[in-house]
C-alpha positions as CSV (number, residue, x, y, z in Angstrom):
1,X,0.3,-14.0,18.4
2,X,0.8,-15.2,15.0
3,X,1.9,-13.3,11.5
4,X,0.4,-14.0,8.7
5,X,1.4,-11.9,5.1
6,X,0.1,-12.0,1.8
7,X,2.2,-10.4,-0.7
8,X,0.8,-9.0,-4.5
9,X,2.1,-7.0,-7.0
10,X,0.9,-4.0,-9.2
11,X,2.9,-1.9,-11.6
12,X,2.1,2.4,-11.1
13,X,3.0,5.3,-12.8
14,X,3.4,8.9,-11.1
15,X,4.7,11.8,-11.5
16,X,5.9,13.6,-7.7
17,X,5.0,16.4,-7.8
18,X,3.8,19.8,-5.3
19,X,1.4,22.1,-6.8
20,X,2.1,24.6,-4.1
21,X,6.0,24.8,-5.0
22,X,7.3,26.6,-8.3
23,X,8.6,24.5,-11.3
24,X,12.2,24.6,-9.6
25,X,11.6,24.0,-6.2
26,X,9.9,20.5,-7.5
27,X,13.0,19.8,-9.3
28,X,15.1,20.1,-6.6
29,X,12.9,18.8,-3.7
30,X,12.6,15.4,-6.2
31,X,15.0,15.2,-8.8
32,X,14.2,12.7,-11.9
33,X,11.3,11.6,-9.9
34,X,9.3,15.2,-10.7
35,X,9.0,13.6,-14.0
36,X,6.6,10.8,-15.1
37,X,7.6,7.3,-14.5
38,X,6.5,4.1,-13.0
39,X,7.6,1.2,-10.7
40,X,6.7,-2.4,-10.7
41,X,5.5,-2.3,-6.2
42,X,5.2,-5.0,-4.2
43,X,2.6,-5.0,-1.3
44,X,3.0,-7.1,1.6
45,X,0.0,-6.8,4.3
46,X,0.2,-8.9,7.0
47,X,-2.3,-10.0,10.0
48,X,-1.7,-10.4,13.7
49,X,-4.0,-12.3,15.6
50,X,-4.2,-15.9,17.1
51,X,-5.5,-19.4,15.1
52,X,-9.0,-20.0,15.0
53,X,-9.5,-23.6,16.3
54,X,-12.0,-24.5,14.1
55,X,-10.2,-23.5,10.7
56,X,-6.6,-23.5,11.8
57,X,-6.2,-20.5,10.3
58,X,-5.7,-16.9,11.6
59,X,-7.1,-16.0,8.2
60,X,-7.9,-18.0,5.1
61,X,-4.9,-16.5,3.0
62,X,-7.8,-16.9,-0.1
63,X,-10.0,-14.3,1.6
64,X,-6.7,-12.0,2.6
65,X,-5.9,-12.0,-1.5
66,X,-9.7,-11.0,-2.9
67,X,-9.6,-8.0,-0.4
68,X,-6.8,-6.8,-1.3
69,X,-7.2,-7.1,-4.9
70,X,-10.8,-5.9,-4.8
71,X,-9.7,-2.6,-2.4
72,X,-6.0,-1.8,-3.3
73,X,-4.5,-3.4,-6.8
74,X,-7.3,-3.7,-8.9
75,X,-7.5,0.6,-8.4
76,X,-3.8,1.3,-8.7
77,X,-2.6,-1.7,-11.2
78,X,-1.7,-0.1,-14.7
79,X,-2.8,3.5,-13.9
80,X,-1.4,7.0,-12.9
81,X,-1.3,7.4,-9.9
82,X,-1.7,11.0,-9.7
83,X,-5.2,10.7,-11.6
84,X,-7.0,8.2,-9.7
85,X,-9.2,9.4,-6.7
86,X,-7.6,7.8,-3.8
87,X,-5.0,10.2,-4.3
88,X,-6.5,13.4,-4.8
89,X,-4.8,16.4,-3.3
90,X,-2.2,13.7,-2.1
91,X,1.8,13.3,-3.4
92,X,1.9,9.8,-4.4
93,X,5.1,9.2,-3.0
94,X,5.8,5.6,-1.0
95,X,4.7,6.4,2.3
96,X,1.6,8.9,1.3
97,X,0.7,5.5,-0.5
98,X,0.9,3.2,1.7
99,X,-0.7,5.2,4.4
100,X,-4.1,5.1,2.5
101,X,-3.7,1.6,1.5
102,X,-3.9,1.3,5.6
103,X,-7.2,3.8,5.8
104,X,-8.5,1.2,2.8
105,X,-7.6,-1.8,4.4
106,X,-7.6,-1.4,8.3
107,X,-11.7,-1.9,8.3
108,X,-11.7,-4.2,6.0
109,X,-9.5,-6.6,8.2
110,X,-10.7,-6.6,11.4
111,X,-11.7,-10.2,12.0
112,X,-12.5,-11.7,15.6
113,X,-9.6,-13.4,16.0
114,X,-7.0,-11.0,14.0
115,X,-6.0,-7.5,12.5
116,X,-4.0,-5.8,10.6
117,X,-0.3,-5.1,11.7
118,X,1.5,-4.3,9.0
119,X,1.9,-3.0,5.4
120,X,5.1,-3.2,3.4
121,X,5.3,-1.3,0.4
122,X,8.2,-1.6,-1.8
123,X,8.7,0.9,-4.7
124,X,12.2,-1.2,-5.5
125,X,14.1,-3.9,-5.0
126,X,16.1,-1.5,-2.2
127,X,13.3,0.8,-1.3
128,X,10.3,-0.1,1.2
129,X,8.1,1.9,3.3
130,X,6.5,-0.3,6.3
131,X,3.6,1.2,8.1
132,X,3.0,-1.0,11.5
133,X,0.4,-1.3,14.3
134,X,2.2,-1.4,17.3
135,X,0.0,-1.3,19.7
């Protein structure tokens, strides 16, 4: 089995925030982060599978980029986050996020000879959520 990653880049604004908890409770369950801001994330998704003889690819890395552009960045770059329909009734914290970047992505990567294994998604320089197919 081979990995292969493609990494992009989008910049996000949000605001986290529970509509089912008073003003105070969200202050204290997230701190500054209750109130507007953005990050500049880094996605990196990255396939499992074996090479196709004929290419010599697992996947053409040019294909990997348009999907992800078309499905994830080009819906979440220079927006907020909390407005946008992906994330309806859904915190946009890091790991709510990447969890429906997976539900986007997972059909759309299914090729014969690999799949999707992981997604990193990294709200800082110090802070990543990783969501991974073990199986």
């Amino acid at each position: 089995m081979i990995l292969v990653t493609r990494k992009e880049h989008f910049s996000s604004s949000h605001k986290l925030h529970n509509p089912n908890l008073d003003i105070e409770k969200n202050e204290l369950l997230f701190g500054k982060c209750n109130n507007f801001h953005g990050h500049n994330y880094y996605l990196e998704v990255t396939l499992c599978g074996e090479v196709n003889p004929e290419s010599g690819y697992v996947v053409d890395l040019k294909l990997l980029k348009e999907i992800i552009l078309s499905e994830v960045v080009d819906k979440v770059d220079h927006k907020y986050l909390n407005d946008i329909e992906i994330f309806n009734n859904t915190i946009p914290t890091t790991e709510n996020m990447v969890k429906k970047f997976w539900e986007i992505l997972n059909p759309k990567l299914n090729f014969p000879n690999a799949k999707l294994y992981s997604l990193k998604l990294y709200e800082t320089d110090k802070n990543f959520v990783e969501l991974r197919n073990d199986e």
